[in-house]
C-alpha positions as CSV (number, residue, x, y, z in Angstrom):
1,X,13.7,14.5,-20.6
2,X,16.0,16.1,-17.6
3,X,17.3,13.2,-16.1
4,X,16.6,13.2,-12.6
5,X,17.3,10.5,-9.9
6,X,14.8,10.4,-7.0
7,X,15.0,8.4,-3.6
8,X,11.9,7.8,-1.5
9,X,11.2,6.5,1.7
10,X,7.7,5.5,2.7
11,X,6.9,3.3,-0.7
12,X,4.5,1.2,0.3
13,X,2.4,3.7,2.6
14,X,-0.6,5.2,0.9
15,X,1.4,8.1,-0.3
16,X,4.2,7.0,-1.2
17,X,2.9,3.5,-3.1
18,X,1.2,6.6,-5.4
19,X,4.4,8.6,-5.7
20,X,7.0,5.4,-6.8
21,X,4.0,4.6,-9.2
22,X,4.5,8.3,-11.0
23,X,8.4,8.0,-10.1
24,X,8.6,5.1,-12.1
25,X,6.5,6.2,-15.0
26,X,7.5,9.7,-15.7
27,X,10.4,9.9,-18.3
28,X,12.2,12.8,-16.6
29,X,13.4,10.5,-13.9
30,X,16.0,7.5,-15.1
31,X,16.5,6.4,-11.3
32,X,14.0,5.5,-8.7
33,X,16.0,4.2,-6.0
34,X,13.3,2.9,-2.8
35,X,14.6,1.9,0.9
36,X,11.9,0.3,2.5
37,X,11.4,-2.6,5.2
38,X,9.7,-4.7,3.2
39,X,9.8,-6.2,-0.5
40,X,8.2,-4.0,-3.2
41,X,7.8,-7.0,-5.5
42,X,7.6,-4.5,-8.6
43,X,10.2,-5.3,-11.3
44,X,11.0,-2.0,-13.5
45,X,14.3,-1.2,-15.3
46,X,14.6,2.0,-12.7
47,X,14.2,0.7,-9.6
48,X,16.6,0.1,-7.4
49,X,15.6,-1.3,-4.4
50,X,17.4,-1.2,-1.0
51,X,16.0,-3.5,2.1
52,X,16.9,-2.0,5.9
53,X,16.4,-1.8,9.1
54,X,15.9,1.8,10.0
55,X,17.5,1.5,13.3
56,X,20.2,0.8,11.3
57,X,19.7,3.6,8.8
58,X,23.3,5.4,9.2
59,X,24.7,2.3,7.5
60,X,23.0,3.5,4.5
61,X,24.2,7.0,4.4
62,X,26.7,6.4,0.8
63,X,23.0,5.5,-1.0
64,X,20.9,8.3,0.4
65,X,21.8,10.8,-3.0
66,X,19.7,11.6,-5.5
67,X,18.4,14.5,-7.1
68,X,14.8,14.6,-5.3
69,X,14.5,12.9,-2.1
70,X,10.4,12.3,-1.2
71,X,9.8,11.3,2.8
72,X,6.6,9.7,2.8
73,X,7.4,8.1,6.0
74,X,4.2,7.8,8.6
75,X,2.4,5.8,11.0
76,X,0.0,6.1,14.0
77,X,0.2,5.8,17.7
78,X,-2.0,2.9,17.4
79,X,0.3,1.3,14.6
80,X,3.3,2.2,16.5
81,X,2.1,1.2,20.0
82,X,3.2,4.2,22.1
83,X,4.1,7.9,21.4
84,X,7.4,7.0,21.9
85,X,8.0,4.2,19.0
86,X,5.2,7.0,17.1
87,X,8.0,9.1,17.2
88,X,10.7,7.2,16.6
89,X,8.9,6.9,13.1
90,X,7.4,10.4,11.9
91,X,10.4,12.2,13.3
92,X,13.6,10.3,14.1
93,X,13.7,8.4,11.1
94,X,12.8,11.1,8.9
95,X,14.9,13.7,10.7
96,X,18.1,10.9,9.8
97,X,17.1,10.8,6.7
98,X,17.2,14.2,6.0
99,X,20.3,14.8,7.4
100,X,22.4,12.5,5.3
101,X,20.4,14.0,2.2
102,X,21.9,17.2,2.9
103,X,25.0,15.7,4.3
104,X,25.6,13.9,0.5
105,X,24.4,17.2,-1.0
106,X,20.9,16.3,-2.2
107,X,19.0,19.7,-3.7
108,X,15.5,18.9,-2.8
109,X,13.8,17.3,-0.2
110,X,10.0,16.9,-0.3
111,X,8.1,15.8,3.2
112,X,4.9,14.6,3.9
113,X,3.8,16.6,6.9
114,X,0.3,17.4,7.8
115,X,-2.5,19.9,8.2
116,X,-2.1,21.6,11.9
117,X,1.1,21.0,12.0
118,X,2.9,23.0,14.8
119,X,5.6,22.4,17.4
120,X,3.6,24.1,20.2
121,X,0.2,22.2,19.6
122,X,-1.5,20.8,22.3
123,X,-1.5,17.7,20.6
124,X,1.0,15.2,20.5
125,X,1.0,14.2,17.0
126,X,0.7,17.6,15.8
127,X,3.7,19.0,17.8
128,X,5.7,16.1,16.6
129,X,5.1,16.9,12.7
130,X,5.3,20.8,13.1
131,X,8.9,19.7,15.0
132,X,10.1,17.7,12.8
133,X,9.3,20.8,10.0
134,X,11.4,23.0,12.2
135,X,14.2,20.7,12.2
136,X,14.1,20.0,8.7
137,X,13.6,23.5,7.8
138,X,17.3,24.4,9.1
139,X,18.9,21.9,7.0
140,X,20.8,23.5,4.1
141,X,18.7,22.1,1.5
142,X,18.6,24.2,-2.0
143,X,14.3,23.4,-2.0
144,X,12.4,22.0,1.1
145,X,8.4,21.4,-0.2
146,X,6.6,20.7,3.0
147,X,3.0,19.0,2.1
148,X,0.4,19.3,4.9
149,X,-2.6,17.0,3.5
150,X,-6.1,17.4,5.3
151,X,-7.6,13.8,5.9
152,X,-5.9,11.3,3.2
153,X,-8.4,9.3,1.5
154,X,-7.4,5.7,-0.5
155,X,-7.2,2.0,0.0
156,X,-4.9,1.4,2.6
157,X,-3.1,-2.0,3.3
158,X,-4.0,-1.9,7.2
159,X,-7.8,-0.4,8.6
160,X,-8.3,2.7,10.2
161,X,-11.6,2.8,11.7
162,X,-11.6,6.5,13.6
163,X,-9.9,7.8,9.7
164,X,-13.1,6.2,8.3
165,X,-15.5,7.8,10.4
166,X,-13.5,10.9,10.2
167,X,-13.6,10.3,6.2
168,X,-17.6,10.1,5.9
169,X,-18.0,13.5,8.1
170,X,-15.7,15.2,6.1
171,X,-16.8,14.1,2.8
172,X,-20.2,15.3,4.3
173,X,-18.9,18.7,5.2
174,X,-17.2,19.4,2.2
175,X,-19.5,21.3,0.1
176,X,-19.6,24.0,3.3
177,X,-15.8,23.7,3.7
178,X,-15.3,27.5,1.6
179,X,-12.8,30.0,1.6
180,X,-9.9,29.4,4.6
181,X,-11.7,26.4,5.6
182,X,-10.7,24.5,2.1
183,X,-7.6,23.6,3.2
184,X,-9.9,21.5,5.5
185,X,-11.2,19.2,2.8
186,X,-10.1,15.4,2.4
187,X,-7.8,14.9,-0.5
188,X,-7.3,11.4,-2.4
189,X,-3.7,10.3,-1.9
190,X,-3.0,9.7,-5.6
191,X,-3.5,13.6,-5.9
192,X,-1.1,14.4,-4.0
193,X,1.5,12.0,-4.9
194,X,1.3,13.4,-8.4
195,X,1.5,17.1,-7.0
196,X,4.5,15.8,-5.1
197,X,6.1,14.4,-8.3
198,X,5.5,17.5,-10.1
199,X,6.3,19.9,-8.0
200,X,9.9,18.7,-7.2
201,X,10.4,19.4,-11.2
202,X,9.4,23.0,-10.7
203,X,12.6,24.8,-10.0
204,X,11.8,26.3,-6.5
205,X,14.5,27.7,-4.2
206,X,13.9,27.8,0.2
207,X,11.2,27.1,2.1
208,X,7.3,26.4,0.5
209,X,4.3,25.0,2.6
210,X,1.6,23.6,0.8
211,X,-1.7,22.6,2.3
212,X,-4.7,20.7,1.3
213,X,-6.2,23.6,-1.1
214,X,-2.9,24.4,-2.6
215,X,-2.2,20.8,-3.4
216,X,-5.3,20.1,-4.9
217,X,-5.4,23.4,-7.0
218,X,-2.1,22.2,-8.4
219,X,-3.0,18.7,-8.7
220,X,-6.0,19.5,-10.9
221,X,-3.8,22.1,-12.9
222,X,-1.3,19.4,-13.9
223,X,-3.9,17.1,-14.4
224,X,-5.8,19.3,-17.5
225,X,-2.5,19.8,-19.5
């Protein structure tokens, strides 16, 4: 056992519901502490379980330490209503975040990003993830694991009807999707949660991107010992 305390943000997204799950039932960690909008409703003898506003996140700043610190935050323009409260999400929450992590010394931060990410795309929500990596990536964190998922498949609390279409075209594709263009495969959220988990025990200093091929190599690694 190594004793590590974990924070996540995000836990009852499709993601990060996955990642408390494996938080909570792997012995290395003894603290799982969650902030999150709305009740969890899960009762387990690591939780600890810390109700906000995030426009009031600053307030917050002496329980944002931990060991591991997983951002699963996310949304959609439709969700969010406009680009503007879009952003407000993906990048202003998760940029505060990330700054009182490193603020309170916190070694590693893990952030769910995703494929095509790049702060000079064309489109919006791409330029606002590949930003937000930029930003993140000048934080003075000892590790910074930056997961860029292709299409994320799972139950999810709220529909997504242009994800589901999306979802069957892909799943069609995916025997042709070889070489470079694996990284363009759907991958099941629960696999990448666990990658997540895993990967925050591996003792790796700077910078790593991982994209859909990489997390689901090392997903299925973890998963045969």
């Amino acid at each position: 056992m190594k004793n590590f305390t974990a924070l996540i943000v995000g836990a009852t997204g499709l993601v990060g519901s996955h990642c408390l799950h494996f938080l909570l039932n792997d012995p290395d960690y003894i603290l799982v502490k969650v902030l999150t909008r709305r009740a969890l409703n899960i009762n387990h003898p690591k939780l600890q379980e810390h109700r906000l506003n995030f426009e009031k996140l600053a307030e917050y700043h002496h329980i944002i330490k931990a060991d591991h610190v997983f951002c699963c935050l996310g949304t959609t323009i439709k969700q969010a209503g406009n680009q503007v409260a879009f952003r407000r999400v993906d990048f202003d929450y998760a940029y505060q975040l990330a700054r009182m992590a490193s603020q309170n010394n916190c070694r590693y931060f893990l952030l769910v990003s995703a494929l095509g990410a790049n702060e000079k795309s064309k489109i919006f929500y791409n330029r606002v993830k590949g930003e937000l990596e930029k930003v993140l990536s000048q934080l003075p964190f000892q590790s910074m694991l930056i997961f860029r998922p292709s299409l994320l498949l799972g139950q999810r609390r709220e529909s997504r009807p242009t994800e589901k279409i999306g979802e069957y075209m892909l799943k069609g594709l995916t025997p042709f999707l070889v070489g470079k263009l694996k990284r363009y495969r759907p991958i099941q959220a629960h696999a990448l949660a666990l990658a997540m988990v895993e990967m925050a025990k591996v003792n790796l200093n700077g910078i790593h991107i991982f994209e859909s091929d990489q997390i689901q190599f090392f997903y299925e690694k973890v998963k045969k010992i």
